[in-house]
C-alpha positions as CSV (number, residue, x, y, z in Angstrom):
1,X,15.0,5.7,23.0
2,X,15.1,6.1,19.2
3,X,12.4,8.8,17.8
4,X,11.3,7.6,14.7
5,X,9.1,9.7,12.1
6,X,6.5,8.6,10.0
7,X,4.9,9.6,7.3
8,X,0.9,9.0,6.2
9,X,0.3,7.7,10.2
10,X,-3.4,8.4,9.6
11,X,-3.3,6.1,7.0
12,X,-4.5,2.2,7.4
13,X,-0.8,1.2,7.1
14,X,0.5,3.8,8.8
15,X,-1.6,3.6,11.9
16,X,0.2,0.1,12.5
17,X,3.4,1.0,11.4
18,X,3.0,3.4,15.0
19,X,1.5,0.8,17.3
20,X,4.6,-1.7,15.8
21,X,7.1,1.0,16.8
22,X,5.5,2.1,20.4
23,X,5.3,-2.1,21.1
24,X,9.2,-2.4,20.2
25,X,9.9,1.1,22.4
26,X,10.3,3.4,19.8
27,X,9.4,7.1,20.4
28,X,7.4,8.3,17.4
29,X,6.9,11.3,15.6
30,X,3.6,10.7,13.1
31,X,3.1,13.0,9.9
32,X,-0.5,13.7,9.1
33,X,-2.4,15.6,6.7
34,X,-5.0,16.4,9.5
35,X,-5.3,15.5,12.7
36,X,-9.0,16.4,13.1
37,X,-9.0,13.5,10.2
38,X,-8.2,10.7,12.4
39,X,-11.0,9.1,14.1
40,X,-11.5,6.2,14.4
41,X,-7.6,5.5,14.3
42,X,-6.7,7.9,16.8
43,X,-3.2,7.6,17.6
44,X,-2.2,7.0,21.1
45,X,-1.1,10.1,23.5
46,X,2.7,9.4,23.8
47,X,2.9,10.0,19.4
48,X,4.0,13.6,18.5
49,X,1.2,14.5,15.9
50,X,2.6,16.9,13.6
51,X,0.2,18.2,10.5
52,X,1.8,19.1,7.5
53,X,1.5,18.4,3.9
54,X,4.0,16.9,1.5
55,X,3.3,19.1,-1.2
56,X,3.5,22.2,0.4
57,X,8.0,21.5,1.6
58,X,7.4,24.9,3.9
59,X,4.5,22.8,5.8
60,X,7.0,19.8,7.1
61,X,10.7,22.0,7.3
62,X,12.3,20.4,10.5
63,X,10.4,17.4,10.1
64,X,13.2,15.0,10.4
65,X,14.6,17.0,13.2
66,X,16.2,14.9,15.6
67,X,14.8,11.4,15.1
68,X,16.8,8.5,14.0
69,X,15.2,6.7,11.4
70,X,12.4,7.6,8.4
71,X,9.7,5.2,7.5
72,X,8.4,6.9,4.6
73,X,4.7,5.8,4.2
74,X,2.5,8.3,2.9
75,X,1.2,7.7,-0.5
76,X,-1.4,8.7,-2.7
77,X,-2.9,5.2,-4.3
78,X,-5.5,6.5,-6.3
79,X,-6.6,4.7,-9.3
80,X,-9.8,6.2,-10.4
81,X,-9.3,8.6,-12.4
82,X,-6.4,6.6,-13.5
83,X,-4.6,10.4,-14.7
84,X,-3.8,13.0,-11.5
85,X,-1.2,15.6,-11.3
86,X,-1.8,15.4,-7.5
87,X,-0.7,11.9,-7.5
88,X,2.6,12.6,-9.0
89,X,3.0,15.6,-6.4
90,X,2.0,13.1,-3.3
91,X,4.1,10.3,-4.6
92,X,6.7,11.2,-6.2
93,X,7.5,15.2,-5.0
94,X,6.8,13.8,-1.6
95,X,9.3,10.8,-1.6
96,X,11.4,14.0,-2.7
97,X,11.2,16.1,-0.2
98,X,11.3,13.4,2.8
99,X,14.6,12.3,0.9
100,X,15.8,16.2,1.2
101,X,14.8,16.2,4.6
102,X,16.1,12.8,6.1
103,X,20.0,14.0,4.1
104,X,19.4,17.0,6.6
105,X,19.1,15.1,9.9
106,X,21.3,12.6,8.7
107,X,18.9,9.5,9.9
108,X,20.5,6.1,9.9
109,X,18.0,4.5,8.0
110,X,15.1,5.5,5.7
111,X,13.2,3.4,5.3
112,X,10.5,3.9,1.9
113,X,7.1,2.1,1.5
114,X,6.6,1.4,-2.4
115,X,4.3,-1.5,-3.8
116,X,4.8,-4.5,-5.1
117,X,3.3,-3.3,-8.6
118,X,6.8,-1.8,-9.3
119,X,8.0,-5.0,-10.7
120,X,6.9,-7.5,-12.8
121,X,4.5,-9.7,-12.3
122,X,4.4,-13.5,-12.9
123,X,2.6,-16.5,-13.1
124,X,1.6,-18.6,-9.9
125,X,4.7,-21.7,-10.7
126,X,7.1,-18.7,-11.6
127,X,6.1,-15.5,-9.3
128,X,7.5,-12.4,-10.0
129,X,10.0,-11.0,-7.6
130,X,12.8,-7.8,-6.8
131,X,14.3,-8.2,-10.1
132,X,12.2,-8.5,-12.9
133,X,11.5,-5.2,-14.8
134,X,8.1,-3.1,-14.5
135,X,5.8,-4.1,-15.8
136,X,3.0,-1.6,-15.2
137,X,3.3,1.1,-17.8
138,X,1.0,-0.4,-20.0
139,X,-1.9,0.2,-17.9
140,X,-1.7,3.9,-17.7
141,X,-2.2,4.1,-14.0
142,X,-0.5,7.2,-12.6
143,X,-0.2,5.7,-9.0
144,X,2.0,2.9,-10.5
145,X,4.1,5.4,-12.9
146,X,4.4,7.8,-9.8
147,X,5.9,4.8,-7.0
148,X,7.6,3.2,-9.6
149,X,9.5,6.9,-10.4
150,X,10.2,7.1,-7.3
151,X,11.4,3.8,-6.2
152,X,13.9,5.1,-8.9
153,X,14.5,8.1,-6.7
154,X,15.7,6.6,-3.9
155,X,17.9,4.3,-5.5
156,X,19.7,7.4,-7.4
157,X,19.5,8.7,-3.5
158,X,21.1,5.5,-2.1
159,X,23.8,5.7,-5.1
160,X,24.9,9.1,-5.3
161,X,23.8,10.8,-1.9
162,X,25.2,7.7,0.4
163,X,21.4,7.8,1.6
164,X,20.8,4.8,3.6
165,X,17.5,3.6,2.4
166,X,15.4,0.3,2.3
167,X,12.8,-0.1,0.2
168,X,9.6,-2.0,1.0
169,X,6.9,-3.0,-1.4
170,X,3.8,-4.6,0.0
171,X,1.2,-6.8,-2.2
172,X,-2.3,-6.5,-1.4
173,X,-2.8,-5.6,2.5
174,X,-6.4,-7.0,4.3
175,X,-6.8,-6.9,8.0
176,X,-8.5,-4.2,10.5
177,X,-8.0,-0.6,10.8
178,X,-9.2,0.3,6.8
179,X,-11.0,3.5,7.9
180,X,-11.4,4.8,4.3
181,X,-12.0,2.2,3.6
182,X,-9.3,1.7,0.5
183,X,-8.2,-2.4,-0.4
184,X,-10.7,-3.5,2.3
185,X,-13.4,-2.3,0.3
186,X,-13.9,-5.2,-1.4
187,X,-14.8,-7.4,1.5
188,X,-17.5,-5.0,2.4
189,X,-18.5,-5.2,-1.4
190,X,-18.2,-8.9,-1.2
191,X,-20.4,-9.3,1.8
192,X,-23.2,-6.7,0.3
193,X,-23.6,-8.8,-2.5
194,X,-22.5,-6.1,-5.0
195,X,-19.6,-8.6,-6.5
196,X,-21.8,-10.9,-9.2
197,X,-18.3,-12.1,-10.7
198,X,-14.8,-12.5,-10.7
199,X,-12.2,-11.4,-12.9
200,X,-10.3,-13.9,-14.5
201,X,-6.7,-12.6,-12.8
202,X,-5.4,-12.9,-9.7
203,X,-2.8,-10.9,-6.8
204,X,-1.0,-11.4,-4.0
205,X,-2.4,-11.0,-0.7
206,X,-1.0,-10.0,3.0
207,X,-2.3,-9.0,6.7
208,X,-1.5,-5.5,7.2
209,X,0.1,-5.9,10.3
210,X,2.7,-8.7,8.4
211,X,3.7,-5.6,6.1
212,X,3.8,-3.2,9.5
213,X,6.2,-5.7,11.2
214,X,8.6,-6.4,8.4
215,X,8.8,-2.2,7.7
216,X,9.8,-1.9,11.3
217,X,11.9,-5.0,10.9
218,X,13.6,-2.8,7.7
219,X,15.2,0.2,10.9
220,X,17.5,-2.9,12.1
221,X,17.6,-5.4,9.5
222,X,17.7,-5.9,5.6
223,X,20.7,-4.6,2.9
224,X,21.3,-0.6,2.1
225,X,19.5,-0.1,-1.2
226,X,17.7,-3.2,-1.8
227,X,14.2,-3.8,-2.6
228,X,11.5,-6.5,-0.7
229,X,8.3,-7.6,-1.8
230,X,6.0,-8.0,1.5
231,X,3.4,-10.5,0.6
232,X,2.3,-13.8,1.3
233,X,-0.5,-15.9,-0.6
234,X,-0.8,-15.8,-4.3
235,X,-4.4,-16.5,-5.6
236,X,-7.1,-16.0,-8.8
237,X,-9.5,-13.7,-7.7
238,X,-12.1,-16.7,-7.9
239,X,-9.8,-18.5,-5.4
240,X,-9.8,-15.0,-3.2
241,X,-13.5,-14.5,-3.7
242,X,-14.5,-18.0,-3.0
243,X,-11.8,-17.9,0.6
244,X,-13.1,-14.4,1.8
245,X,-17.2,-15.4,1.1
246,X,-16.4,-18.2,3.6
247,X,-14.8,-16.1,6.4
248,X,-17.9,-13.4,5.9
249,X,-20.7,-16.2,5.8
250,X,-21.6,-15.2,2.1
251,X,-22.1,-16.5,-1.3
252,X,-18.8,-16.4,-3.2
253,X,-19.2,-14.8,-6.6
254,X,-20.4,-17.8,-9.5
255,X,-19.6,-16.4,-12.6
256,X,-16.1,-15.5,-14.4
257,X,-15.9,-12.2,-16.3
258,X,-14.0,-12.6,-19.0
259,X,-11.2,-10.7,-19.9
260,X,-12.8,-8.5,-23.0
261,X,-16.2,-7.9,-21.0
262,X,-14.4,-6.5,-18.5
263,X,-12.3,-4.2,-20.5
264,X,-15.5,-3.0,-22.2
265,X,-17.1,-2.2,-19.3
266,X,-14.4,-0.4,-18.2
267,X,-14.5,2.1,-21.5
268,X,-18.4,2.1,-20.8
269,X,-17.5,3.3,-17.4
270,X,-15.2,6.2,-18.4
271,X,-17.5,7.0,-21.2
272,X,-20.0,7.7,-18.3
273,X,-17.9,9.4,-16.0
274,X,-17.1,12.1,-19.3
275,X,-21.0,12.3,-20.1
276,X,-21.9,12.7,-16.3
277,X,-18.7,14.2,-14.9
278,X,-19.5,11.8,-12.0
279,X,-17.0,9.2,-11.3
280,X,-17.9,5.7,-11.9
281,X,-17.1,2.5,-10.3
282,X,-14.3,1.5,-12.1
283,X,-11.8,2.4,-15.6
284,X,-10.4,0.5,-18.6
285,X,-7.3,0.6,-16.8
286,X,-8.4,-0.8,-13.1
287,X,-9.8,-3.5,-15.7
288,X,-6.7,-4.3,-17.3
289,X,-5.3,-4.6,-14.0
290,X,-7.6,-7.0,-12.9
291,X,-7.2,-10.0,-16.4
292,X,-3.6,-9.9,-15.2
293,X,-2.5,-12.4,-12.6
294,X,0.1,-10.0,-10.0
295,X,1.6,-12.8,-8.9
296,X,4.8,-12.2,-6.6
297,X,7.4,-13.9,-4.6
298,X,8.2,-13.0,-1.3
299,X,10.8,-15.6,-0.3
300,X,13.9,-12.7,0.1
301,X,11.5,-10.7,2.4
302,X,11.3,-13.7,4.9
303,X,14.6,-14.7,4.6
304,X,16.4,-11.1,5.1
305,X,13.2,-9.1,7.0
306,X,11.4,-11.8,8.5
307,X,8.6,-11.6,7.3
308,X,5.4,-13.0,9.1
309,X,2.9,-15.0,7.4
310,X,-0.3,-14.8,8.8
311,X,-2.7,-16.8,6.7
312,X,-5.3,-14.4,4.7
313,X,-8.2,-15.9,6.8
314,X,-7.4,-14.3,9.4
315,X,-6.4,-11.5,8.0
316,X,-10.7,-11.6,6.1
317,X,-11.7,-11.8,9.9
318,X,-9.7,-9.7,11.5
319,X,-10.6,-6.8,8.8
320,X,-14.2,-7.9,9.3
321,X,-14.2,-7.9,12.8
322,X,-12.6,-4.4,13.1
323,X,-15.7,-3.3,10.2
324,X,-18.6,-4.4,12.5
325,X,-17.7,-2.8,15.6
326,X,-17.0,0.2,13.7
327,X,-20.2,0.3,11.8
328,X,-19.4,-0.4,8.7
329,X,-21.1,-3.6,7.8
């Protein structure tokens, strides 16, 4: 069969991304920055672990050898600090070197994660979708510079190189398997009580294991060199907050924060973290994030990917579930 590789396995995407491509009868070669790492998202015996790390090239040489296909996960989304050098190497001088090393083997399809935040947003009657601009470089968050740079990079590959790449851009992803946790974070937050209010934006929400099918879908299916948005549900954060409460058996958040109260405590927040040298809970940019409303269309995703759509309450409970009989809430 096939031996597919994948990059950032460990990772709360990643570990589905392998149990989609074991289920479909893929062999599967996983990319991880430490195996020791893993627990509680072991990966299953028949995966060939291989530790290496994309910003040391010598570390992964040969790692494309003889599979098939690339599904380029790994990512660094850090947003707080919203500066990093060591997102730009991750994200960007990663996608680099997996592009160097997929031309080698000469894979039939690369496939490259991304994130929906590389195009612009819209409203909730008029979503945004593959071909408005970005829209993200006035926030000043270097883990939407870095994806969106290179998103750019493996276009230029697909148009000069012959590369033949398919880029994937997921929305928000809930469900189970958020060991970090990263974007499940905010249900536990939610559930602890530690969420007074809502920001007055809103995003686009998606199970995680939607995202993993339709990436898998991308080996077979989808158009060399075009982008999809993997979502589903757009919402306000008051909507989201109010949906989620009811899945955890909590009280939603009451009160809106508005837009300039938010951005304030933002600066307070950074102010801190320069005083202290502690980081804080949250930055002007993360803020500025948060007034917008990332609102995202995802109709070319089902049509060419197909693209599940799970509903996001199962998605809260399945996430849940997965955090209680792992101890975290």
């Amino acid at each position: 069969m096939p031996k597919v590789l994948v990059t950032g396995a460990g990772g709360f995407l990643g570990h589905h991304l392998v149990e989609h491509l074991l289920r479909r009868g893929y062999q599967v070669r996983a990319l991880v920055r430490s195996a020791t790492r893993l627990s509680p998202l072991a990966l299953p015996e028949e995966v060939e672990v291989v530790e290496g790390d994309l910003r040391q090239p010598a570390s992964v040489a040969g790692l494309a050898d003889n599979c098939t296909a690339v599904i380029h996960a790994a990512a660094l989304a850090q947003v707080n600090p919203a500066r990093d050098p060591a997102v730009w190497a991750v994200n960007l001088g990663g996608t680099e070197t997996m592009l160097r090393l997929a031309r080698r083997a000469g894979v039939s399809r690369f496939v490259y994660v991304g994130t929906a935040n590389v195009f612009g947003f819209g409203t909730r009657e008029q979503p945004g979708d593959e071909t408005r601009p970005y829209a993200g470089r006035s926030y000043g968050l270097d883990y939407m510079d870095s994806k969106r740079a290179a998103t750019d990079l493996v276009l230029r590959a697909v148009a000069q190189e012959q590369v033949p790449a398919v880029l994937v851009h997921p929305t928000f992803m809930l469900g189970p398997g958020d060991a970090k946790p990263t974007s499940n974070a905010l249900l536990l937050e939610l559930y602890r009580g530690q969420l007074p209010g809502y920001p007055v934006g809103g995003k686009n929400y998606v199970h995680v294991r939607d995202v993993a099918e339709a990436t898998v879908n991308a080996l077979t299916q989808g158009r060399i060199g075009e982008s999809y948005i993997l979502g589903h549900q757009n919402l306000s954060y008051r909507e989201a907050f109010a949906l989620m409460s009811q899945v955890l058996g909590v009280r939603s958040p009451r009160w809106p924060v508005p837009a300039a109260l938010a951005l304030l405590y933002g600066r307070v927040c950074e102010l801190k973290t320069r005083v202290t040298g502690r980081p804080s809970q949250l930055n002007s940019a993360m803020t500025a994030v948060a007034n917008d409303g990332h609102y995202f269309s995802v109709q070319k995703a089902c049509a060419e990917l197909a693209m599940p759509q799970t509903n996001l309450e199962t998605a809260v409970a399945d996430a849940f579930r997965w955090f209680k009989a792992h101890h975290y809430a």
